[in-house]
BABA-399146 format. One line per 4 residues: number of its first residue (from 1); their letters; for each residue x, y, z of C-alpha. Coordinates in steps of 0.5 Angstrom, whole numbers. Example, Ala and Ser with C-alpha at 12.3 -4.5 7.8 and 13.67 -1.06 7.14 Angstrom:
BEGIN
1) AS) 25 -9 16 | 27 -2 14
end
This chain:
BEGIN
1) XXXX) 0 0 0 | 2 6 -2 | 4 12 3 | 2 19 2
5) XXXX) 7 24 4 | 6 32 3 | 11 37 4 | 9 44 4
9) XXXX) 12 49 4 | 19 46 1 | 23 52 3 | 30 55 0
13) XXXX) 26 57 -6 | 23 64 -8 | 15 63 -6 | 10 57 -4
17) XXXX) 10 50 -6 | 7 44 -4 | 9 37 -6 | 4 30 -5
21) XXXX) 8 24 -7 | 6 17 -6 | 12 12 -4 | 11 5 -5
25) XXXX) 17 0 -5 | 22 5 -2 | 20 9 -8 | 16 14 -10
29) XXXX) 9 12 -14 | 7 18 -16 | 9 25 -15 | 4 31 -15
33) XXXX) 6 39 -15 | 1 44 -13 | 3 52 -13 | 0 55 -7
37) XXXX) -1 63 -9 | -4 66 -13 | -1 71 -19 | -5 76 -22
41) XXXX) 0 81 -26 | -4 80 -32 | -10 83 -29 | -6 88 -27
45) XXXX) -4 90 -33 | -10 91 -36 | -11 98 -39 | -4 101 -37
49) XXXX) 1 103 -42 | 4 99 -45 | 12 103 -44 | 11 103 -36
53) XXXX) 10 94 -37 | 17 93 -35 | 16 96 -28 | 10 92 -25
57) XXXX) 12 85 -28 | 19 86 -25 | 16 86 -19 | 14 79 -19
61) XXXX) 19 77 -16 | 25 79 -12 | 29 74 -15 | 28 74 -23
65) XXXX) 27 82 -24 | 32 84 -29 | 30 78 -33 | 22 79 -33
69) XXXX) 23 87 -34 | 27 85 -41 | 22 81 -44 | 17 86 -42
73) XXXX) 21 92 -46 | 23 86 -52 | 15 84 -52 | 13 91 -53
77) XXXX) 20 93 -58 | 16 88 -62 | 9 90 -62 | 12 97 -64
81) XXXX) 17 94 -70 | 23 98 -66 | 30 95 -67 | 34 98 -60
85) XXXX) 42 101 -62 | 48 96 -60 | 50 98 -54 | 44 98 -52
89) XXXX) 43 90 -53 | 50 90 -50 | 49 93 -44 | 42 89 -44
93) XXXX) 46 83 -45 | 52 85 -40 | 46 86 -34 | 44 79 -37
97) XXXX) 50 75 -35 | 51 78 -29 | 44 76 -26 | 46 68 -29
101) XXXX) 52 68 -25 | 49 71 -18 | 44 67 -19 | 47 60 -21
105) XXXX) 53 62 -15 | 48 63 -10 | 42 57 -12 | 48 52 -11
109) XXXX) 51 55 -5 | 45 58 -2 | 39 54 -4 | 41 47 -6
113) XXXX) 48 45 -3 | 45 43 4 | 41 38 0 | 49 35 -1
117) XXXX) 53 38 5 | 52 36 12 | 54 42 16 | 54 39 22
121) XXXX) 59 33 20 | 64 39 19 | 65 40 25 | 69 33 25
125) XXXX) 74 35 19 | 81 36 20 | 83 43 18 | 89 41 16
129) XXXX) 87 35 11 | 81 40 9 | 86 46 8 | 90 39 3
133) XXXX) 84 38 0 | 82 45 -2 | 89 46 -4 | 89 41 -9
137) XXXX) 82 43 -13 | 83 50 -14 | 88 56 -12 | 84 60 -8
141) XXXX) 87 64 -4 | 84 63 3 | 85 55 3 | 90 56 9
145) XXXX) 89 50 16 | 89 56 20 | 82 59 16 | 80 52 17
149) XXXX) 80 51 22 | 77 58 25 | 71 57 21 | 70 50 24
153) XXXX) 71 54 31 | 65 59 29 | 61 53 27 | 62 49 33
157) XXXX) 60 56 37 | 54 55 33 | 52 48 34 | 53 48 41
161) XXXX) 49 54 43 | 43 51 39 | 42 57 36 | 44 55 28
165) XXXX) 40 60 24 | 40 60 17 | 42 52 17 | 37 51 21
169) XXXX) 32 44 21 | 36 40 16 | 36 33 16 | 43 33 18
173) XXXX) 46 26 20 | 41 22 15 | 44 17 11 | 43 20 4
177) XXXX) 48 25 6 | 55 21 4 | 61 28 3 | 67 27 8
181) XXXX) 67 32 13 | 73 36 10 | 69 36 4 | 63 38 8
185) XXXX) 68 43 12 | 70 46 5 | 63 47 3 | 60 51 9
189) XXXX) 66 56 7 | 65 56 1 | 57 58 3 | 59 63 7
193) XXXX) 64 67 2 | 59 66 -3 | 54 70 2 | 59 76 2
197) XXXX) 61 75 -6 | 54 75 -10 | 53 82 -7 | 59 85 -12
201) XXXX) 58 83 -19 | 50 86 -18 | 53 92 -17 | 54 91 -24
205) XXXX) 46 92 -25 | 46 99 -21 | 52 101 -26 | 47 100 -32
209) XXXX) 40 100 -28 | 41 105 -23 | 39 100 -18 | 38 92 -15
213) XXXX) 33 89 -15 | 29 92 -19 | 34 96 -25 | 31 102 -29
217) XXXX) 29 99 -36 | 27 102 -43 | 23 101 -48 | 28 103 -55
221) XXXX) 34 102 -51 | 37 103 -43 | 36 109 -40 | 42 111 -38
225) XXXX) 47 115 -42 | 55 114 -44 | 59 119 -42 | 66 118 -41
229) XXXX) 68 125 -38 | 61 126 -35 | 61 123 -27 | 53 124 -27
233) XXXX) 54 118 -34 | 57 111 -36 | 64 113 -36 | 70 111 -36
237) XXXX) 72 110 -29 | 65 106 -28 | 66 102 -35 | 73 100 -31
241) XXXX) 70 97 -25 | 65 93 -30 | 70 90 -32 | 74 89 -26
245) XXXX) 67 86 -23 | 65 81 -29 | 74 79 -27 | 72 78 -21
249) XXXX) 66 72 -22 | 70 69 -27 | 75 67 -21 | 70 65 -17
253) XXXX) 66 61 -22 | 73 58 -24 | 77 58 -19 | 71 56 -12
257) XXXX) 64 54 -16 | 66 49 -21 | 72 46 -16 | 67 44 -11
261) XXXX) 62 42 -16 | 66 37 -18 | 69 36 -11 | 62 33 -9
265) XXXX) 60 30 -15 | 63 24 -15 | 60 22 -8 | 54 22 -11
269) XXXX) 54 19 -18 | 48 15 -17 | 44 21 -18 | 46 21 -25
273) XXXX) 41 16 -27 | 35 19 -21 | 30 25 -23 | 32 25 -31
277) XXXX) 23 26 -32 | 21 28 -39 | 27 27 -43 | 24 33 -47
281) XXXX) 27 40 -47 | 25 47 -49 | 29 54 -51 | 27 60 -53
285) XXXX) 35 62 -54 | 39 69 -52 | 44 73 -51 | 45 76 -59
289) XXXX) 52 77 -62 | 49 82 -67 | 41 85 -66 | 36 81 -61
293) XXXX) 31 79 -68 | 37 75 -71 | 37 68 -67 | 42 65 -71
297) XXXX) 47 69 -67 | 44 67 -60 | 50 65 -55 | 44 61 -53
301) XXXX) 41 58 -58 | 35 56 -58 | 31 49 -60 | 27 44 -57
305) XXXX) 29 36 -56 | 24 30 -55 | 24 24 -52 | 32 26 -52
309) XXXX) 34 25 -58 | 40 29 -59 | 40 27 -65 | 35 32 -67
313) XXXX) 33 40 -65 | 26 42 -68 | 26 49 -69 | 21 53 -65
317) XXXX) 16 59 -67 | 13 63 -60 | 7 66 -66 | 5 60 -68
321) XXXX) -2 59 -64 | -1 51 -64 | 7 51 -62 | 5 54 -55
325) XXXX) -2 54 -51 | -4 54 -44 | -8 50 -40 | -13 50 -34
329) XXXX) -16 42 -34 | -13 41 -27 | -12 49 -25 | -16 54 -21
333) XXXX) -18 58 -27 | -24 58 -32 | -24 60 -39 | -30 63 -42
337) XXXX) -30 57 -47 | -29 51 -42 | -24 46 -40 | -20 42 -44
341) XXXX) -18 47 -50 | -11 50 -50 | -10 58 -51 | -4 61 -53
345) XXXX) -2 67 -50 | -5 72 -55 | -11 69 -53 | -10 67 -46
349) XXXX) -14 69 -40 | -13 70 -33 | -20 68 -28 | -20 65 -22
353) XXXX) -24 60 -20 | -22 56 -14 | -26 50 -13 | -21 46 -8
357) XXXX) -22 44 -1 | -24 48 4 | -17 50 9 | -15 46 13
361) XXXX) -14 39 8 | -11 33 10 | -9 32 1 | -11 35 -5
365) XXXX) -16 32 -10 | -11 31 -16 | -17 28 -20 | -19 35 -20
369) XXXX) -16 42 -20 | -11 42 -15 | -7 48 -17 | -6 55 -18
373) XXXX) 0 54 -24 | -3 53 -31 | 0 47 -35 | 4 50 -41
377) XXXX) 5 45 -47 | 9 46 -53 | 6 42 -60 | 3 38 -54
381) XXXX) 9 36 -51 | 11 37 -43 | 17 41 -44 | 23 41 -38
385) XXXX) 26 49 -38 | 32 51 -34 | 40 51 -35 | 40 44 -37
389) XXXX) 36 44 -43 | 41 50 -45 | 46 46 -44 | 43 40 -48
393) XXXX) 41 44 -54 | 47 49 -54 | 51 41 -54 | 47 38 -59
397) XXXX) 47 44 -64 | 55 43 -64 | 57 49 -62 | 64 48 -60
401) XXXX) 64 52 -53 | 57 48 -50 | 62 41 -53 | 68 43 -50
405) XXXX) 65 45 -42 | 61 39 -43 | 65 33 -45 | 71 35 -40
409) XXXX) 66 35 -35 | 64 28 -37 | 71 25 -37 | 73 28 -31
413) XXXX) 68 25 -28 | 68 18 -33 | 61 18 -34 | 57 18 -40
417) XXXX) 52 23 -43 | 46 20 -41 | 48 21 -34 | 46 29 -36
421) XXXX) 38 27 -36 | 38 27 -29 | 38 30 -22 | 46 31 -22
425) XXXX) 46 33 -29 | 40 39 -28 | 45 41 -22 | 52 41 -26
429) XXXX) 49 44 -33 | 48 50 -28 | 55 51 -27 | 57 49 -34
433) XXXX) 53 54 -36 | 55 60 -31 | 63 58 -34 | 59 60 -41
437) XXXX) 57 66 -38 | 62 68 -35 | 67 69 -41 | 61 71 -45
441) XXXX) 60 77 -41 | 66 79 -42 | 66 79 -49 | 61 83 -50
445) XXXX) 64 88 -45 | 70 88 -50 | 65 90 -56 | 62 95 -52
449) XXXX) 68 99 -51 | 69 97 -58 | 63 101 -60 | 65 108 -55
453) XXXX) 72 107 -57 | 69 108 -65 | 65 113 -64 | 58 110 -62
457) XXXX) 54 112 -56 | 48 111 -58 | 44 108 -52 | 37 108 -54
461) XXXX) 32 109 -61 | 26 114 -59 | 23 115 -67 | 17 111 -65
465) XXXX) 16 111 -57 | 11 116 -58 | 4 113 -58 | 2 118 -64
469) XXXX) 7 114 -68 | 3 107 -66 | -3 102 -70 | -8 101 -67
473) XXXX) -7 95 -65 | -1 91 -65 | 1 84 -62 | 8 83 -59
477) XXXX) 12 77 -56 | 19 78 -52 | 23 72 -50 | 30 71 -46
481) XXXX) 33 65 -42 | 31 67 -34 | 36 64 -30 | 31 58 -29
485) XXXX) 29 57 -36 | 25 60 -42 | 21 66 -41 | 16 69 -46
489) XXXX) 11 76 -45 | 7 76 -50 | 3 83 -51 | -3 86 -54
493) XXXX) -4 94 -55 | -10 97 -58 | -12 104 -57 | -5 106 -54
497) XXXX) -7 102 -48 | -6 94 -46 | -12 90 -48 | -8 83 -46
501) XXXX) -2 81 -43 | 0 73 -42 | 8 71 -38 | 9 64 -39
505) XXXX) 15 63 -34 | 20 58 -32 | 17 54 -26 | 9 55 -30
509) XXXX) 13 50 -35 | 18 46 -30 | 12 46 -23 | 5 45 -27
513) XXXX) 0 40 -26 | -2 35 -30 | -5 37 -37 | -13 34 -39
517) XXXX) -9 26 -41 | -7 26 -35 | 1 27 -37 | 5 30 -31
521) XXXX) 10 37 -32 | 17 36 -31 | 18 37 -23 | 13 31 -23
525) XXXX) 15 26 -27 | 22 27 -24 | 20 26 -18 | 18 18 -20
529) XXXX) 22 12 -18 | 26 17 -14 | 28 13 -8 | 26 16 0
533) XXXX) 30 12 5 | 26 16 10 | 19 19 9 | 20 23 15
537) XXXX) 26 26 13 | 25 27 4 | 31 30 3 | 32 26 -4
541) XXXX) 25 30 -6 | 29 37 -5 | 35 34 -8 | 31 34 -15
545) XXXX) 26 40 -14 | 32 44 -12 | 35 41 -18 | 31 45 -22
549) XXXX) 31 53 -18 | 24 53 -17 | 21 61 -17 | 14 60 -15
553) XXXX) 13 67 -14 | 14 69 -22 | 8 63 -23 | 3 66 -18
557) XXXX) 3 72 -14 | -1 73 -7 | -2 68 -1 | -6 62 0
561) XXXX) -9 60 7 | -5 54 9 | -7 48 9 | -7 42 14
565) XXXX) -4 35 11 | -4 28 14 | 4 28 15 | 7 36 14
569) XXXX) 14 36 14 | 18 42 16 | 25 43 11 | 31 47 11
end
């Protein structure tokens, strides 16, 4: 018999998500995913002008700001038919790598490790053996037995006073954690000098953006100005210290992210063959080296695979109201024409219709609608989104950087590339991706300075920003690759104003419920098979959902009341 667990909220993620799994045998059964909020940013939007968008779906999230700020303003530029100047994609491009970055540093270190390392069995390292250890995975500097050994003195303060803070509540001491303590030891270290790192290279957001979270965005380029004599403008001084941030979180990506990445992984290698789930995967592409319309220049490129074939990439329309569409069939929503049909987002609506068990509840009806997520599909395929599909299409497309990273990963750790569509894949592809980004990043700084040193300070093109200039109706869509996956805003302006406006996200594609045949969405069907030592402490579900980043606050976007469950299980 079947033993259902719930797990709710799962925490170190950005908004509320609540996970139902059935474990029989050891394993889980089946696995149900149900977004706990409710988000209504749409409705919002509605008869608002359609150059202020940025700035209120921006503020979905704390987290993913920049990213959902870019497809707004891109959505609108092509509504509008407007081309944005050089340095204006580039600056976009440059606040782009920069948020990939933090965000990969900070989801592995803060996020996602304490799924891997146990904080308590670090206080059992030796500092010296550890300081070897550190020493021999990379040259960072503070790697000493001394540092060692005063962090162990820190943390042990910590633990004996029973106060642990933010490593609060884990499981730790359970049988599924497998590092050594020195490996553990160089692991909370590394946590806590990515806690005093991330917090440098968003200076690069304040630089362009004004500020972070939440830096200024501008339909028709970026709202800051070139001025290399001017202190009030991007000038020469700024533009150094760009460079010298972008330096910095390369050395820290090569020289602490990547080592302890491969440090860790080999102690959990039989994670290459649990939580792989779909096999299909979905990019829309970014990171243009030439104008943000011309797809075949993205450093990202874009593509969907199916059933993981990497033999073939289909190629994928975000007009074509048959590629992507949306569904309500197990959501509390209604469409005016009924369940079991799909709009796509040009066409798509936003109603509420709650029609689940009224609060408290022991366990969702999963035969009906049991979440506030919609259930996205692309030609009717449940699509995984993320680093690791970039990764795979960016592999699979030949392209000589992804294939590089990908195959001295795999040697080093002797294994095949089938052991990418997994957990541990999906946890390494952010990294390999974020070795990308970073040597991206300063690529296209170099062609910035290249344009100022030339002559070009164009940062935005104005001719067709007034609303005098528009049709009287137009439809847009705008895409980026956000740090958890593919992200597209699709816009309709009629009168001036916006009569529509749809965001498909990340987590809606990854965390959905099941769709009207009854076929799961990724963080689901990874879920499956994946075995459960102990239901009381499920750390091996947060490993896989971790996996993926989940940012529930861009999906949905108000509170829930909480809910009673037959067993609640409280996490780190």
């Amino acid at each position: 018999m079947a033993q259902r667990i719930v797990v709710d909220p799962i925490t170190r993620i950005e908004g509320h998500l609540r996970i139902e799994a059935e474990i029989k045998d050891g394993k889980i059964a089946e696995a149900y995913s149900s977004g706990t909020m409710v988000r209504l940013i749409e409705e919002i939007l509605r008869g608002r002008d359609p150059r202020d968008a940025w700035a209120f779906v921006g503020r979905v999230c704390g987290v993913c700001t920049t990213v959902h700020s870019l497809a707004s303003i891109r959505s609108v530029e092509d509504a509008l038919g407007i081309t944005v100047p050089p340095n204006a994609e580039l600056v976009r491009n440059l606040m782009f790598c920069a948020q990939n970055i933090q965000d990969h540093v900070i989801h592995f270190y803060h996020l996602h490790a304490l799924d891997w390392v146990d904080v308590v069995s670090a206080l059992k390292a030796d500092p010296k053996k550890t300081s070897e250890i550190a020493q021999s995975i990379s040259h960072w500097p503070k790697s000493s037995p001394g540092y060692f050994s005063d962090l162990q003195k820190r943390l042990t303060k910590f633990v004996e006073s029973g106060q642990l803070g933010i490593f609060a509540n884990g499981y730790w001491g359970h049988p599924a954690y497998k590092l050594p303590p020195e490996i553990n030891l160089i692991g909370v270290a590394h946590y806590l000098e990515a806690l005093e790192w991330q917090k440098e290279i968003a200076k690069i957001h304040t630089i362009f953006g004004g500020k972070n979270p939440h830096p200024n965005f501008l339909v028709g380029g970026m709202a800051c100005s070139i001025s290399l004599d001017d202190a009030s403008g991007i000038n020469a001084e700024r533009l150094a210290y760009v460079q010298q941030l972008f330096k910095q979180a390369k050395e820290f990506v090569e020289q602490v992210y990547i080592p302890d990445l491969l440090a860790v992984a080999p102690y959990y290698l039989d994670w290459g063959g649990i939580g792989g789930g779909l096999g299909n995967y979905l990019v829309y592409g970014d990171l243009s080296t030439s104008a943000y319309a011309d797809v075949k220049n993205y450093k990202f490129p874009a593509g969907a695979i199916l059933n993981k074939d990497l033999s073939h990439i289909e190629e994928v329309d975000l007009r074509n109201d048959s590629e992507v569409q949306e569904f309500i069939d197990h959501s509390w929503y209604e469409y005016a024409g009924g369940d079991g049909v799909g709009l796509h987002p040009w066409k798509g609506e936003t109603k509420l219709k709650y029609t689940g068990p009224k609060p408290p509840f022991d366990q969702l009806n999963v035969e009906e609608k049991y979440s506030y997520l919609k259930t996205p599909r692309w030609k009717g395929n449940a699509m995984e989104v993320g680093p690791l599909a970039r990764v795979l299409v960016g592999y699979a497309s030949g392209r000589p950087d992804f294939k590089e990273v990908v195959d001295s990963t795999l040697k080093k750790l002797n294994v095949p590339a089938t052991a990418l569509f997994s957990t541990l894949g999906r946890t390494a592809a952010r990294g390999l991706e974020t070795i990308l980004t970073s040597t991206w990043a300063l690529e296209f700084y170099d062609q910035l300075i290249t344009n100022i040193k030339n002559g070009d300070t164009r940062m935005a093109a104005m001719e067709k920003f007034r609303p005098e200039t528009w049709p009287a109706k137009a439809m847009g869509v705008g895409h980026t690759e956000a740090p958890r996956g593919a992200l597209a805003h699709w816009i309709v302006i009629e009168d001036k104003k916006i009569a529509n406006y749809q965001l498909v996200v990340p987590s809606t594609w990854n965390a959905s419920p099941r769709d009207k045949e009854g076929k799961s969405s990724a963080y689901e069907a990874a879920l499956k098979d994946t075995p459960v030592a102990d239901p009381n402490k499920p750390v091996e579900i947060l490993r896989t959902i971790h996996s993926f980043d989940p940012c529930l606050a861009c999906a949905v976007h108000l509170y829930d009341e909480d809910g009673k469950n037959v067993s609640k299980v409280k996490v780190l």
